[in-house]
Each structure stands twice: as C-alpha cells, then as structure tokens.
ZAMARGU-4260 file (C-alpha; in steps of 0.2 Angstrom, whole numbers, plus 5000, padded with zeros to 4 digits):
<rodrens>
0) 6219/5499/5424 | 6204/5510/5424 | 6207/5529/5420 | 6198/5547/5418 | 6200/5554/5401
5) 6191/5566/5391 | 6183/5557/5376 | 6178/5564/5358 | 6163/5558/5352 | 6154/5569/5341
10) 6162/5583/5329 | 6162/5602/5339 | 6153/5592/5352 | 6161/5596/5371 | 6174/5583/5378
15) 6165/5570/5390 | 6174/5565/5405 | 6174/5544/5405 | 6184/5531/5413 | 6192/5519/5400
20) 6204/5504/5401 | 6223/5504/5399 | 6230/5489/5395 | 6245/5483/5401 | 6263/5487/5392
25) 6267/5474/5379 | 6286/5470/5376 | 6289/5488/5366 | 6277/5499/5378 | 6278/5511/5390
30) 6266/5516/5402 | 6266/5532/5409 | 6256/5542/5424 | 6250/5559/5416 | 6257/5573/5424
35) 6252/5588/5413 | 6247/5593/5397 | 6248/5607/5383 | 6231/5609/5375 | 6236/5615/5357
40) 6225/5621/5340 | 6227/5603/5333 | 6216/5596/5348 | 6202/5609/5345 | 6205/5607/5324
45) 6203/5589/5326 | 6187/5593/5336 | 6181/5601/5325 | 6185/5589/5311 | 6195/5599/5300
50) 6209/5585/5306 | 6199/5569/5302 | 6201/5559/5317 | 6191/5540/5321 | 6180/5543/5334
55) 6177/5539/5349 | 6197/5546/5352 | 6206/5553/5365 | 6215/5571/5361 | 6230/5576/5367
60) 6249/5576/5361 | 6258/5588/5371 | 6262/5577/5385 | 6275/5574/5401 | 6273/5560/5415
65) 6281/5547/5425 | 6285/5531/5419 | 6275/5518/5428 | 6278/5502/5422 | 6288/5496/5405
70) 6285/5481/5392 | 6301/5467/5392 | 6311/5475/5378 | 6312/5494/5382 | 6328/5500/5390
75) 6329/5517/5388 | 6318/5521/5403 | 6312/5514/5418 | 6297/5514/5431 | 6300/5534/5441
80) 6308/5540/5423 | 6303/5560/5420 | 6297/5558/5403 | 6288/5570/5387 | 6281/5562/5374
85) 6277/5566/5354 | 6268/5562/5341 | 6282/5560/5330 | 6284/5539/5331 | 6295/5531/5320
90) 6298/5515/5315 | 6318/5514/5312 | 6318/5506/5296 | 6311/5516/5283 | 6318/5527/5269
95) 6317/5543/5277 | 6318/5536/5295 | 6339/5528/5288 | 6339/5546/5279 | 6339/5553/5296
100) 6323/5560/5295 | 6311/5550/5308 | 6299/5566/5308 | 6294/5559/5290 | 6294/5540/5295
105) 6282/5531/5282 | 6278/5518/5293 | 6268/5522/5309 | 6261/5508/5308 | 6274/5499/5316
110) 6271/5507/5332 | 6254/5502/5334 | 6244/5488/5341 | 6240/5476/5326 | 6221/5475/5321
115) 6223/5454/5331 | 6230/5463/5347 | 6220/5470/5360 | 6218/5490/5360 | 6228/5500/5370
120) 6214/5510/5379 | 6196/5501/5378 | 6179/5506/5385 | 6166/5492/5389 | 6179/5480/5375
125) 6177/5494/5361 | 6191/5502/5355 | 6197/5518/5363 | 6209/5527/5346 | 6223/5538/5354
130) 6226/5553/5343 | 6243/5556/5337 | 6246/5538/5345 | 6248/5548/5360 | 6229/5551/5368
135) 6237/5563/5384 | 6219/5571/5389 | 6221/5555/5401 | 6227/5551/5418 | 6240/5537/5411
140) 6246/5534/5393 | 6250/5518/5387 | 6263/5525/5371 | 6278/5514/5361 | 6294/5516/5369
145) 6300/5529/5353 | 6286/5542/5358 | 6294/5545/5374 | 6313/5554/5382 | 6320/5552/5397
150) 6323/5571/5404 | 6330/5578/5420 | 6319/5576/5435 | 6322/5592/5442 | 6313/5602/5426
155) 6296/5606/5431 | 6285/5593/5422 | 6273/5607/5416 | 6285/5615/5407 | 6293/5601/5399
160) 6277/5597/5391 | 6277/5610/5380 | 6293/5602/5372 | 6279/5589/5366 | 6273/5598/5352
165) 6274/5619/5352 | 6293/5622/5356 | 6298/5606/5345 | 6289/5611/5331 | 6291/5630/5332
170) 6311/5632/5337 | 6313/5617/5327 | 6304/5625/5313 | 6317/5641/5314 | 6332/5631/5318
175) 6331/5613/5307 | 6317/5615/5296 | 6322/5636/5289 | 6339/5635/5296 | 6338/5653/5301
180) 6355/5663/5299 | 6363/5673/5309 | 6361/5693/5306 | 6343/5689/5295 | 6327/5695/5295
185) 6312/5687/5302 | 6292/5688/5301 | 6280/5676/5311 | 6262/5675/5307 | 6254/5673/5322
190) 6258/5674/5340 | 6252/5659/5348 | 6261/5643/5357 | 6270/5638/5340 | 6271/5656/5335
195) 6280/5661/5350 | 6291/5646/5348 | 6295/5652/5331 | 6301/5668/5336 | 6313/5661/5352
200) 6319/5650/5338 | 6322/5663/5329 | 6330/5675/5342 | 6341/5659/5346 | 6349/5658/5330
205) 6352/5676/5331 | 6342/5686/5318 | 6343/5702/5320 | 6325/5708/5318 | 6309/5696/5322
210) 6292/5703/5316 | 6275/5695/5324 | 6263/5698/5315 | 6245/5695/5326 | 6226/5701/5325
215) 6227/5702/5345 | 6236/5718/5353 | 6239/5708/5368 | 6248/5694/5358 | 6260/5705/5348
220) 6265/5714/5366 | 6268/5695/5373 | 6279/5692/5354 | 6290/5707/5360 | 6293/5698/5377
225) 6299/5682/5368 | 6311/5690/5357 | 6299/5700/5343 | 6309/5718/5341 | 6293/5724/5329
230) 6275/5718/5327 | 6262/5723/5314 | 6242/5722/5320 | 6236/5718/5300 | 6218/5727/5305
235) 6225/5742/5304 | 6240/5739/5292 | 6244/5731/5275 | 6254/5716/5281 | 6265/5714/5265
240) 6269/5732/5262 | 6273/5734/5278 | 6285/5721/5278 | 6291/5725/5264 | 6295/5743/5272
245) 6302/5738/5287 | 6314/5724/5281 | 6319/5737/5266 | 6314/5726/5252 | 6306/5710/5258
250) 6311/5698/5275 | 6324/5682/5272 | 6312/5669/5283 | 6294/5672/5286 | 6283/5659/5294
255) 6265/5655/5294 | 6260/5648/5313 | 6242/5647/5311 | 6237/5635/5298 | 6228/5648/5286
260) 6230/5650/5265 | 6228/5666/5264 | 6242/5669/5277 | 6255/5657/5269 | 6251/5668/5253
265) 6257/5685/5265 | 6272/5673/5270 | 6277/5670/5250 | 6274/5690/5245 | 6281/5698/5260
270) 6299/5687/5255 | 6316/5697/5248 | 6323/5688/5232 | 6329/5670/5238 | 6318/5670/5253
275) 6309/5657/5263 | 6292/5655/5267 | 6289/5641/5278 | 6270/5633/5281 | 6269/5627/5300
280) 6253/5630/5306 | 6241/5613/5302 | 6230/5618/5287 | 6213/5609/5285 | 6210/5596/5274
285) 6203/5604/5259 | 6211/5622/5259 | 6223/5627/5243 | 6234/5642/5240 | 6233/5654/5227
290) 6252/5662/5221 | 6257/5672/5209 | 6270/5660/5201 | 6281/5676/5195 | 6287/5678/5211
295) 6296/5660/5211 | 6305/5667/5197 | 6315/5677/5210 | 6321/5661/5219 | 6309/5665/5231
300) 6302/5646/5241 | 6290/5641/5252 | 6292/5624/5259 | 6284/5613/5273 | 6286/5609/5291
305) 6281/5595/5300 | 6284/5595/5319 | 6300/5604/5317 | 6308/5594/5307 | 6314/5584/5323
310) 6323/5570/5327 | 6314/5571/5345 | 6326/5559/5356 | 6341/5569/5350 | 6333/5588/5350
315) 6321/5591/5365 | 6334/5585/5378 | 6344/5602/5369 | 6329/5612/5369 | 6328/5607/5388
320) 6346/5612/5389 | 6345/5630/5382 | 6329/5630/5395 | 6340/5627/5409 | 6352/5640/5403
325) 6340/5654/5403 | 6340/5656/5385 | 6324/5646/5380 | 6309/5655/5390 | 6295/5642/5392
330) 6290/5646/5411 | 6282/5663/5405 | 6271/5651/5390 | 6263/5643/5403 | 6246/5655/5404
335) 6238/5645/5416 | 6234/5628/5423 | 6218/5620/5422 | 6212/5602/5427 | 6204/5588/5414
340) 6187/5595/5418 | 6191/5611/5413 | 6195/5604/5391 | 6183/5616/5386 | 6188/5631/5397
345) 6205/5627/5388 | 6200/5627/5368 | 6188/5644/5374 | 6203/5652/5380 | 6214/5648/5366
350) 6199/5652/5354 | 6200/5670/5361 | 6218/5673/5362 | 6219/5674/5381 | 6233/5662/5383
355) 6250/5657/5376 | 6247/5640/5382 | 6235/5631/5394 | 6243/5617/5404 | 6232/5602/5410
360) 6239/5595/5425 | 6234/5577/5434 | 6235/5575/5454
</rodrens>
C-alpha cells in the first residue's frame, strides 16, 4: 500500500513529504489508518540528533487511528477498532516484562521484523526505520499488535492521541513512577505537553500545592489552568530559594519535564529532606549532572522515568476514563491542528513556546 509520510533524512534538515510502502500485516501486526498525531520534543530531539536515530526514518510516536486490516494471530482488535498507539512495546517474556514492568521490557527486539523479513515500510525496496517502532508522521502505521489499545469510539481521536506519549508519560510520571501523596507539595520544571501532564497528575493525586516553574509567562499562566496553584518565571527569580520559600523548607516531589542537567540539578536542591526528584524530560546523549552529594545524606533521591512507568494496555484506558469524567483535561492541550505538510510549522511552534500541543490530523 503506498503512503504519504514525512521522511527524515539529514540531521536539523526539514521533513520531506514522500510516499513509501507499507507492507502487509504479518500474523502479529496491526495495520492502522492514521488519524492524528501529537508532535512531541523527542521528534524534534531526534531531528536534531541528540536522539540517535538510523536514517532515513519516519517520526512520530504519539499516535490514534482506525484499525484497518490485522495479521492471523491478533485478537484484541479488529478492522474499524479506535485505537492509540506507544512506543512502549514489549515482549512478554523478559525479566522486568514477568516483574510487571513492560515500560522496561529488555527485548524489543521481539517486536520487530527480523533482519530476513521484509521491512515494514520501504521506499524504491530500501528500508524505511519507523522511530519508536511506531513512524505515525504517516498516513497508515504498520505497528505489532502490543503497540496498540482498543478505546471507546466515541473519544475524539485527536484527543486520544495524546495518551500516546505526553499524558502516559506525565500523569504516569506523578501517579506510578513518584507516587505522589495526597496533601504534598509539588514543583514542575517546565510547562509544556509532559509538563502540563505532570501537573494534572499531580492535581489528580491530590497535592495541595503544584508549582510550574517556566521561562515563558504565557506557559506558567496555561500551568495554572491545568491545576498549577503557583508559578515561578526563573528569569527574574532564584528558582531553588524560591521554592524553598514557598514550600517552607523544600517541596516533597519536584519534576524535571524538559530534558535539561542543569534543571534536574534545581529539582535535587529545591527537595525537603526525603524528597524526590524525578527526571522525565529526555536528556541528550552525552549530558551529565553535577550534585552536591551532601544533600543525599538527608534522604533526599532522584530517580528516573521512562514513559510513565506505564503498563499501557492497562493505564490509558484509565487515563481515558478520568477524561471522560471531566477530571483529566486534554481538549484544552490541543493548541492547534495542523496537516503533515505543516511538520516544520509544528517543531517551530513548539520551539517558541506557542503551543501545549500541536496535533497532526489525516483526512
């Protein structure tokens, strides 16, 4: 089946529009009509390769559709199925996969085509990689059944997507991965897609203060829409010591959402005694931190996070409940809508702080 997607070819380079060939579904496959898609800071990290990636690739990884065709084996969906998909595959039979941690599956591998199979997506017989085995900056996605949920038709697709990547990895960052308590304080470095997440997780588990902490005055005033009850704007403010101020003595849970050293490092001081920092945002290859190790000596931690700690199947039809309650806001995320030719209108926007999230969407 030929296809529009936007390839990557060359390193901060823009997005080329191409057709390409998807294969059809083997016995474990799923294929499915792109309906809409998040653009996220790891798309334009990978572009600019401080996420290595094998070129030429398809981005994309924060993805809903229709199911249009399935492989023998796959039972959980079916052709017309409302689906998301993520990046968090897994093969079922590794250590931390019977630990009941999927996230951390050791063997990806398993859900791939082998190197005798035929790619997934090929252009002219060469290889097409999908990044994060999922390549949604496309009009269909060829994807292993486990990258994909059924979900409840009548949930606006557009929406839904964002379940993909920024609400699973930023609600699931405050509720599995920090286990935020009930009555605690909170800080968020940065306000964007995950950041915003981060603080309606939070809000969720019911802390009673959230700070966003945010560069952009226009971001911090979107923090207090999600749930933010203070913000700090560090270019006129000492972040640390004005956490430290307002929490009366250091914050229990502080999260870095951008990806940065020197912001984890604000995230580690700015804790009380036996606090938690948690690194979420994706850090490039290369970066280290710098910490005073004193401060561990006050049971203080900082810990990672990948993707929310999820179990996907079993946590975004939840987060798609607490949407449907009212109590998990992801109609006002959506900035704007853009179409594939517009990728690079997308990483500008996000680059300057306009948007919360920018949502492709296929005809």
């Amino acid at each position: 089946m030929k296809i529009k997607a936007a390839i990557y070819r060359e390193k901060n380079k823009p997005l080329t529009i191409e057709d390409v060939e998807v294969a059809e579904p083997g016995p474990n496959e799923v294929l499915v009509k792109t309906v809409a898609c998040g653009v996220c800071h790891s798309d334009l990290h990978a572009l600019e390769g401080s996420i290595p990636s094998p070129r030429p690739a398809i981005f994309g990884h924060e993805p809903a559709g229709i199911v249009q065709a399935v492989g023998s084996r796959v039972r959980h969906v079916s052709p017309g199925d409302h689906v998301i998909a993520c990046t968090s595959l897994y093969c079922g039979a590794c250590t931390q996969c019977l630990h009941g941690r999927p996230h951390l599956c050791t063997d990806r591998g398993a859900c791939q085509r082998t190197d005798e199979e035929a790619p997934r997506i090929s252009q002219g017989g060469s290889q097409i990689h999908q990044f994060a085995d999922l390549a949604a900056f496309a009009e269909a996605m060829l994807l292993h059944e486990r990258a994909v949920v059924k979900i409840d038709p009548e949930i606006p697709l557009d929406r839904a997507a964002l379940v993909g990547c920024a609400v699973t990895t930023g609600v699931g960052a405050a509720l599995n991965t920090a286990k935020v308590t009930p009555g605690s304080s909170v800080v968020v470095f940065g306000a964007g897609g995950v950041g915003i997440s981060i603080i309606q997780g939070a809000r969720i588990a019911g802390a009673r203060q959230i700070i966003a902490v945010d560069l952009l005055d226009n971001k911090l005033e979107t923090a207090v829409q999600f749930g933010a009850t203070d913000t700090i704007n560090p270019s006129s403010a000492d972040s640390v010591k004005t956490i430290r101020k307002m929490t009366g003595g250091g914050a229990e849970f502080s999260f870095d959402a951008v990806g940065l050293p020197s912001l984890i490092e604000q995230a580690f001081y700015c804790l009380a005694p036996a606090g938690t920092a948690v690194l979420v945002g994706a850090i490039p290859v290369g970066q280290r931190l710098d910490v005073n190790p004193g401060h561990f000596f006050l049971e203080k931690r900082i810990i990672g996070c990948m993707m929310g700690s999820n179990r996907f199947t079993h946590d975004a039809p939840r987060y798609l409940d607490l949407y449907k309650q009212g109590r998990l806001d992801l109609d006002s995320m959506v900035s704007r809508h853009e179409p594939l030719e517009k990728i690079g209108e997308a990483f500008r926007a996000m680059e300057a702080g306009e948007v919360t999230r920018t949502v492709l969407t296929f005809d």
